[in-house]
PADREN-527385 format. One record per residue (C-alpha): residue number from 0; residue in one letter; x, y, z. Coordinates in steps of 0.001 Angstrom, whole numbers, plus 524288, in hexadecimal, padded with zeros to 5 digits. Layout:
N
nr=NUM rest=A u=X v=Y w=Z $
...
//
This chain:
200
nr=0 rest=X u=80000 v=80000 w=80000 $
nr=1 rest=X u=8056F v=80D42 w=7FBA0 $
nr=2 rest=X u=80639 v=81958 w=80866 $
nr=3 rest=X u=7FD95 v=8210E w=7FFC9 $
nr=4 rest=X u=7F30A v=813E0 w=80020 $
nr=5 rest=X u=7F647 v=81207 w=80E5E $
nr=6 rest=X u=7F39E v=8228B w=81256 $
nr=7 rest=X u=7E5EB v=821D1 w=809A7 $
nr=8 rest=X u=7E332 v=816A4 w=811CA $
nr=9 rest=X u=7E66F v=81C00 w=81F55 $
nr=10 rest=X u=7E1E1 v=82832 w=81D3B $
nr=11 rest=X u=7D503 v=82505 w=81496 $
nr=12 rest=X u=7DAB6 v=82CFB w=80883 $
nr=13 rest=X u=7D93A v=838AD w=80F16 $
nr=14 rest=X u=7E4C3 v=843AE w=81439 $
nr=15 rest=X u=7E973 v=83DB3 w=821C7 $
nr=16 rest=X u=7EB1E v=84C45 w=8261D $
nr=17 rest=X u=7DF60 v=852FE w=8213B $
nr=18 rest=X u=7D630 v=849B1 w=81BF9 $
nr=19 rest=X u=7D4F5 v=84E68 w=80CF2 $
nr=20 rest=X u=7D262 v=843BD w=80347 $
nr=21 rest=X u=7D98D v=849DD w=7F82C $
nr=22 rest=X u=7E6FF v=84B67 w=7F1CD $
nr=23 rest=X u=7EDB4 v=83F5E w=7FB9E $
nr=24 rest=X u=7FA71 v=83E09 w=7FBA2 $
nr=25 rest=X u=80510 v=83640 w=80458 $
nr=26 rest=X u=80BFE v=83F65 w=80D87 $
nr=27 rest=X u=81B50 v=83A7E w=812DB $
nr=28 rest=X u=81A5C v=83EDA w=8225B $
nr=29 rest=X u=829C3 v=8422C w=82300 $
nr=30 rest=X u=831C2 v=84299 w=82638 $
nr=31 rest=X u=8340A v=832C8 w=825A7 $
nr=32 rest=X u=82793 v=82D73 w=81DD3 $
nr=33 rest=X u=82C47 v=82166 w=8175B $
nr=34 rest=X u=8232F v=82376 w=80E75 $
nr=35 rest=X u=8184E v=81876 w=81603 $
nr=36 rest=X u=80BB4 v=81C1A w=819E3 $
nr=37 rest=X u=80ECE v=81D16 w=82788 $
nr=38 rest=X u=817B0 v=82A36 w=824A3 $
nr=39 rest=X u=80E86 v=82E1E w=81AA6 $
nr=40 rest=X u=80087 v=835E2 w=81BD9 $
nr=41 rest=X u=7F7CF v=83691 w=80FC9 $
nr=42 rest=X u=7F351 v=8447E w=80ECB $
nr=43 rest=X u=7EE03 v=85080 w=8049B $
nr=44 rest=X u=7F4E8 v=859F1 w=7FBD2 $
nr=45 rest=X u=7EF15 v=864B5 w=80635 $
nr=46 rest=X u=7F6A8 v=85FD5 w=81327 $
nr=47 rest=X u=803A1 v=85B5B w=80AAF $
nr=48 rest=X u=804B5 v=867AF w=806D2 $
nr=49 rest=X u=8018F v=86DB7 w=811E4 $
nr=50 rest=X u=80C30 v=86588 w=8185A $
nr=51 rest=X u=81671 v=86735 w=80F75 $
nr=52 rest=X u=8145A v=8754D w=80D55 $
nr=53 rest=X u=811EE v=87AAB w=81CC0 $
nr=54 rest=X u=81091 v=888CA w=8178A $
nr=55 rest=X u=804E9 v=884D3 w=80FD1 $
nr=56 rest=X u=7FEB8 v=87ECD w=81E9A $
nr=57 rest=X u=7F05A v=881D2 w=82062 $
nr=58 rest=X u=7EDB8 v=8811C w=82E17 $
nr=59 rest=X u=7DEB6 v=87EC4 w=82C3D $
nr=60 rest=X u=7E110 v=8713F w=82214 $
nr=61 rest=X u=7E94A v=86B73 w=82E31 $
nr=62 rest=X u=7DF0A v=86CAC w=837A8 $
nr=63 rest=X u=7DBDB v=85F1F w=83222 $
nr=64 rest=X u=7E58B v=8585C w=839FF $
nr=65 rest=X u=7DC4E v=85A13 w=845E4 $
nr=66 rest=X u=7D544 v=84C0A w=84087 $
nr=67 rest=X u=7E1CF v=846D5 w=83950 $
nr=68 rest=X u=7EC4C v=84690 w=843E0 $
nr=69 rest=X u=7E42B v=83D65 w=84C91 $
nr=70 rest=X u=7E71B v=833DD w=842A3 $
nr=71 rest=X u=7F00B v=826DF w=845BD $
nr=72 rest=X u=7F928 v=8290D w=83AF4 $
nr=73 rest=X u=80816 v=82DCC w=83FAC $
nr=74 rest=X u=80A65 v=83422 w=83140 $
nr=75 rest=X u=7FE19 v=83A1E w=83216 $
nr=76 rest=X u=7FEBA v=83EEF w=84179 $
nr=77 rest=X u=80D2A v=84339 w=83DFA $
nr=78 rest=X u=80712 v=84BE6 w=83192 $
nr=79 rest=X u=7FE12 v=8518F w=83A56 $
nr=80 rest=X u=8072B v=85659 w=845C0 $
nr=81 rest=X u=810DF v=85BEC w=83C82 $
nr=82 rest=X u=804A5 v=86514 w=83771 $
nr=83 rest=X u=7FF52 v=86955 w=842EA $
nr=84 rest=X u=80B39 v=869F0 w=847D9 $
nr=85 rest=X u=80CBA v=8748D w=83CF0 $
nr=86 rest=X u=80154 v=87BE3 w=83E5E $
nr=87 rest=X u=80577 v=87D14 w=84C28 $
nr=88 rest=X u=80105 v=88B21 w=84B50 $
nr=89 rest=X u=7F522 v=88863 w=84ABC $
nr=90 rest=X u=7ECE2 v=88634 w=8574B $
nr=91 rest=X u=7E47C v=87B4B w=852AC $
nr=92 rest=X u=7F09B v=872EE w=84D2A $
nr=93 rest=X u=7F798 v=8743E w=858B4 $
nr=94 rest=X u=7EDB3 v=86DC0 w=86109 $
nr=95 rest=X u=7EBDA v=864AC w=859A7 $
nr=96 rest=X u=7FA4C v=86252 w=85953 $
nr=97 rest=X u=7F857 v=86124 w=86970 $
nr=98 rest=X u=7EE28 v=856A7 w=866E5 $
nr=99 rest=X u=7F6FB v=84D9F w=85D13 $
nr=100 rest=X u=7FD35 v=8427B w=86275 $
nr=101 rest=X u=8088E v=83C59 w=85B16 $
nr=102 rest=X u=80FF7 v=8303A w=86172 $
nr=103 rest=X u=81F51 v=83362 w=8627C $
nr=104 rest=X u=8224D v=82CAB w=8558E $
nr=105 rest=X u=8183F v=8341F w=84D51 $
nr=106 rest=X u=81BB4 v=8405C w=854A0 $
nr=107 rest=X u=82A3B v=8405C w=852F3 $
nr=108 rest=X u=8269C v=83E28 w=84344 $
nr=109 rest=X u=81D30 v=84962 w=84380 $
nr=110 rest=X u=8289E v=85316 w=84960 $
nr=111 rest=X u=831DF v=84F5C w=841BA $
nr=112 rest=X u=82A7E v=85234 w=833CB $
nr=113 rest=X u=8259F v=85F57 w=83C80 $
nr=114 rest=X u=83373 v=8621B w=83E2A $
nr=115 rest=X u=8374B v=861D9 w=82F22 $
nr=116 rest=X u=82BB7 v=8684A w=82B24 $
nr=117 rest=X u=82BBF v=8758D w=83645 $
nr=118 rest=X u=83956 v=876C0 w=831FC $
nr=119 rest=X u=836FF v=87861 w=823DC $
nr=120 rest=X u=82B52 v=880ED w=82657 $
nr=121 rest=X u=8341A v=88A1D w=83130 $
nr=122 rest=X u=83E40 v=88B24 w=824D2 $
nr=123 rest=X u=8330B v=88E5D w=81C66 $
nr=124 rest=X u=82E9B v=89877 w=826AB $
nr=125 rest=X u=838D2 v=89DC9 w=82D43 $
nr=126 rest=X u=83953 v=8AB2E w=827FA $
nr=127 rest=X u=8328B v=8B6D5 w=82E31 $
nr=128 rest=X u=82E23 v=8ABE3 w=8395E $
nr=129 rest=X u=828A3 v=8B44D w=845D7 $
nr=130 rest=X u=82EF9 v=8AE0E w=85332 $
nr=131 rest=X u=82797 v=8AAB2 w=85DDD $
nr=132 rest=X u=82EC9 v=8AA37 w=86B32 $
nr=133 rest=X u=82825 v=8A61A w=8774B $
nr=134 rest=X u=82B36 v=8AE74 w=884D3 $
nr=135 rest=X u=838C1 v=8A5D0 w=8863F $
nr=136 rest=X u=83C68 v=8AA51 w=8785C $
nr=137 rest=X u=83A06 v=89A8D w=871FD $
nr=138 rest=X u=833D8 v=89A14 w=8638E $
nr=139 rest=X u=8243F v=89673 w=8656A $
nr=140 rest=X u=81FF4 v=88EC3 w=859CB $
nr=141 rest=X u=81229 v=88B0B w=854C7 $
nr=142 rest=X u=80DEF v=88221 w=85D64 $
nr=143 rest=X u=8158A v=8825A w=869BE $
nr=144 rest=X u=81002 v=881B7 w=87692 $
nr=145 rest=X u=8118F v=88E74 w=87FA4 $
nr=146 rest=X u=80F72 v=891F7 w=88C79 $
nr=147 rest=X u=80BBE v=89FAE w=8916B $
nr=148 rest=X u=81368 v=8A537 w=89A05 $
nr=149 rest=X u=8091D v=8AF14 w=89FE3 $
nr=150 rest=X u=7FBE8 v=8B2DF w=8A1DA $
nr=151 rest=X u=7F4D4 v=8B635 w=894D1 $
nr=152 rest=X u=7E832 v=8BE43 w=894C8 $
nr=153 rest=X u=7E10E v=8BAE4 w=8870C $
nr=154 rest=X u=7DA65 v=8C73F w=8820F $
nr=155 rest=X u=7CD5D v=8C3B7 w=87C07 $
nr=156 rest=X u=7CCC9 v=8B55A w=88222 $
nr=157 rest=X u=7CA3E v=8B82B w=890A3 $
nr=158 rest=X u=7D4A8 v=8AE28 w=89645 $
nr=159 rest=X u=7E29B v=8ADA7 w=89B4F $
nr=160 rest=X u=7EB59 v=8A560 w=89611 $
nr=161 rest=X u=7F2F9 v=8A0FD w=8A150 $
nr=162 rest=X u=801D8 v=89F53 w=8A38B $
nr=163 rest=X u=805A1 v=8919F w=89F8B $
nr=164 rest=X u=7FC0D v=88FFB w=897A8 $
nr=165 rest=X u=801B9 v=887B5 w=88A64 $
nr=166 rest=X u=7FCE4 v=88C1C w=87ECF $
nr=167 rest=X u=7FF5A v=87F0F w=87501 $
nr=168 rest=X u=8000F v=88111 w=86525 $
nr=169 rest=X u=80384 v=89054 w=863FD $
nr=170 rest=X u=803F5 v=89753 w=855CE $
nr=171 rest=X u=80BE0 v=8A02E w=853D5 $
nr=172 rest=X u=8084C v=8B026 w=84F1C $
nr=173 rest=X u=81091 v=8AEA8 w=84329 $
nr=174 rest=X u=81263 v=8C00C w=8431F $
nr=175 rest=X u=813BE v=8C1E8 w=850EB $
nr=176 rest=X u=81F3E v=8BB2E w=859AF $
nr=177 rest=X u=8196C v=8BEC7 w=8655D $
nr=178 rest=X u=80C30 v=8B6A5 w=862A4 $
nr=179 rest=X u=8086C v=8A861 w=8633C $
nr=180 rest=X u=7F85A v=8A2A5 w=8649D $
nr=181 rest=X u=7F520 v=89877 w=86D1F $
nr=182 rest=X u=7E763 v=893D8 w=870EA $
nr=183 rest=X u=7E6FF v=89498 w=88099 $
nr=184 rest=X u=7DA17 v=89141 w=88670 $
nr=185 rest=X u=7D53D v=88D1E w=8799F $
nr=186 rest=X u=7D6E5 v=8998E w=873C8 $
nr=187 rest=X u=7E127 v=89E07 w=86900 $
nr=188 rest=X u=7E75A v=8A8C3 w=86E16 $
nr=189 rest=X u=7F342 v=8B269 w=86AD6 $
nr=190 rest=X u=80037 v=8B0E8 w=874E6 $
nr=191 rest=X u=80B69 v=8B970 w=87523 $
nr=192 rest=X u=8192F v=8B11B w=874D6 $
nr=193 rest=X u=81F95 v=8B8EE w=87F5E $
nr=194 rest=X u=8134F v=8B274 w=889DA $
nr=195 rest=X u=817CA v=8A314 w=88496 $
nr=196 rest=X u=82132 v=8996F w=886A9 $
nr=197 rest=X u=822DD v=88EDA w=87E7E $
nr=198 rest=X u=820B9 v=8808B w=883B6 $
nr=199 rest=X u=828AE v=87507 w=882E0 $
//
């Protein structure tokens, strides 16, 4: 039996990631797929490009992964990390990131694709990058966890959000270096960097 015959079958000829019947194709999970179908995921011309070209990424297409990263399948659970893990900026992908459990095998695969692919897109994006340094002067990326370091009075939201309180999953303010969002108390709200620290 052929991968391609073996991915139709698993996945019932549809996109493993987002569930479109159409324009199938074998995807290699690197950065070691042997070419078998248990390194391979069978998906559409949207997501593979999507994947291979990240500045192309459409936040709102991903948001399929909420139903398609509960599945069984290492390749596919390691396909789904590695995008969330990219939309990281985006509230809703990083909780579900918080929710996906990967066993250490499938894990250490999933980071070490991640790792290939962030540094690619960094060289891509490097220039005219704005900084963001929590209160101890370390780089906060999408996605980190931080923990405020004082008392913050929410305008508009009547609540305090307390000292200590971690904020999991921030996005970054891409023009301003001394904002990050967070959702505290179940609301998304604006933090300045200098009242974080970044977690461990």
């Amino acid at each position: 039996m052929s991968t391609e015959t073996a991915l139709q079958a698993r996945g019932d000829s549809k996109c493993e990631l987002c569930g479109e019947a159409e324009g199938l194709s074998v995807y290699e999970v690197p950065p070691d797929s042997d070419g078998g179908a248990e390194a391979c995921v069978l998906i559409c011309g949207t997501c593979r490009e999507q994947i291979e070209t990240p500045e192309k990424i459409d936040g709102n297409h991903w948001r399929c992964l909420s139903d398609s990263m509960w599945t069984p399948v290492p390749a596919v659970q390691v396909m789904a990390w590695r995008m969330l893990k990219r939309l990281g900026n985006e509230y809703w992908a990083a909780d579900l990131l918080d929710m996906l459990y990967l066993d250490d095998e499938t894990q250490a695969w999933a980071e070490v694709g991640a790792e290939t692919g962030a540094e690619d897109a960094a060289e891509a994006g490097n220039e005219g990058t704005v900084k963001h340094l929590d209160s101890n002067g370390a780089v906060l990326e999408a996605g980190d966890t931080v923990t405020l370091i004082k008392d913050l009075n929410v305008k508009g939201a009547g609540f305090t959000a307390k000292r200590g309180t971690a904020v999991r999953g921030i996005s970054l303010v891409h023009d301003n270096a001394a904002q990050i969002e967070g959702r505290v108390n179940g609301q998304q709200i604006v933090i300045l960097t200098e009242f974080v620290r970044k977690s461990n």
